[in-house]
C-alpha positions in Angstrom: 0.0 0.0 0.0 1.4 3.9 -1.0 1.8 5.5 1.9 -0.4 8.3 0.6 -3.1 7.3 -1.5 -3.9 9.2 -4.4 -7.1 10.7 -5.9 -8.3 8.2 -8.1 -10.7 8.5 -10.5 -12.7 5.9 -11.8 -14.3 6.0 -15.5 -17.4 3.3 -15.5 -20.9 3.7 -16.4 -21.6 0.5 -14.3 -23.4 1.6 -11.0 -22.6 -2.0 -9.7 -18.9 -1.8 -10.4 -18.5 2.0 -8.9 -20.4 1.6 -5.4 -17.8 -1.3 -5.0 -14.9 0.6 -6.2 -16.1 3.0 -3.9 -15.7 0.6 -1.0 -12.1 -0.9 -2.0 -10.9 2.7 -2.3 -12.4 3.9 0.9 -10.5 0.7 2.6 -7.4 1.9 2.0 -8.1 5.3 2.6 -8.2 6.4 -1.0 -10.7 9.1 -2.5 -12.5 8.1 -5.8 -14.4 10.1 -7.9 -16.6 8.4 -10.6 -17.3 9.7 -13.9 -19.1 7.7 -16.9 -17.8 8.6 -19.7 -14.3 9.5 -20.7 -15.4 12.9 -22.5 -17.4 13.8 -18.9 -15.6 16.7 -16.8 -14.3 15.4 -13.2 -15.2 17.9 -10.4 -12.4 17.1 -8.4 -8.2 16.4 -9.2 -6.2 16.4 -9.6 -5.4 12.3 -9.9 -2.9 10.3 -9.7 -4.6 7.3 -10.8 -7.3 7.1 -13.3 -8.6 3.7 -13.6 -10.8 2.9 -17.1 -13.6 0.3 -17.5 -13.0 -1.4 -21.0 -16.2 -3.6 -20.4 -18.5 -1.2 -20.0 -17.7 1.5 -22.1 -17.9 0.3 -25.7 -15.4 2.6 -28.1 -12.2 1.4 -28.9 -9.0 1.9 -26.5 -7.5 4.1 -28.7 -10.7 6.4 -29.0 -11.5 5.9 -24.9 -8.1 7.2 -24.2 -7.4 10.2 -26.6 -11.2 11.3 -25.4 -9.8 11.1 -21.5 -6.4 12.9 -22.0 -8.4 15.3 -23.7 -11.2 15.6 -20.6 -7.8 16.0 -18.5 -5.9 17.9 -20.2 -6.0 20.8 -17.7 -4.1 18.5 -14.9 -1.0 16.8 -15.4 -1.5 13.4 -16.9 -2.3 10.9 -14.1 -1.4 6.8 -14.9 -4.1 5.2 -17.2 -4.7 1.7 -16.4 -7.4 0.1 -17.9 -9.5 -3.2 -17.0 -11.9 -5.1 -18.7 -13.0 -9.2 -18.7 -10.3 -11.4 -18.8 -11.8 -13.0 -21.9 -11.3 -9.8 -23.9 -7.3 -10.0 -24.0 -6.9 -8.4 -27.4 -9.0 -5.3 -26.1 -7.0 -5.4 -22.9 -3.3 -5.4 -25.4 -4.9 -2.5 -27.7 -5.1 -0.6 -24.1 -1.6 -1.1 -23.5 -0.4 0.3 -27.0 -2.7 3.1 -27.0 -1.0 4.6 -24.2 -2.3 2.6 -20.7 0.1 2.0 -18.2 -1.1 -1.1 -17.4 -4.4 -3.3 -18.2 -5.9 -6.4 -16.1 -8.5 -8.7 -15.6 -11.3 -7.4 -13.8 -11.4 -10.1 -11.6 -7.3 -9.3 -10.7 -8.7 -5.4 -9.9 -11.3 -6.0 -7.3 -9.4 -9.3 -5.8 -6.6 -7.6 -5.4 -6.7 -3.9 -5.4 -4.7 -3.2 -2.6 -1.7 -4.5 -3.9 -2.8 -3.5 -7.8 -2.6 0.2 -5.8 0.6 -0.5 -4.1 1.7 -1.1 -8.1 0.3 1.6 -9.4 1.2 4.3 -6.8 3.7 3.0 -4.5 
């Protein structure tokens, strides 16, 4: 775990996937902020973590990420990592080379997302 989490914010349409996001990051004493689209305006920032659903949000990698640097472009870019199912490995790859730091399995983000912060941030 960092020893100071950062202001994450979380890109998800999924109402589901954000209330329990909210409830991981509020565990280890991080502040999340939820937005559902990537061309939507964040009230707060600015992050050092910005976290992108692939499986609910339904543009390509490449167009999800040039829309969110372009939503954040008044803040210095925070790390991208993306997530989506584990099945969709070729969307997860096209996340990568578009420009995320990192991209995993749903399932490894909310088993594991201490230690995926620890990653991330530490």
């Amino acid at each position: 775990m960092p020893a100071a989490s950062p202001a994450i914010l979380l890109v998800s349409p999924d109402l589901m996937l954000t209330s329990q996001m909210a409830g991981l990051a509020s565990g280890v004493g991080g502040q999340l902020e939820t937005i559902s689209r990537c061309d939507a305006s964040a009230k707060g920032g600015p992050f050092g973590l910005v976290i992108l659903d692939l499986g609910s949000l339904r543009a390509s990698p490449e167009e999800l990420l040039t829309q969110l640097r372009a939503s954040l472009s008044q803040q210095p870019l925070p790390r991208i990592v993306a997530f989506g199912p584990h099945v969709q490995k070729e969307r997860l790859e096209a996340a990568v080379a578009a420009g995320a730091a990192e991209a995993v399995s749903r399932g490894e983000l909310l088993g594991s997302f201490a230690s995926c912060l620890a990653r991330w941030c530490g």
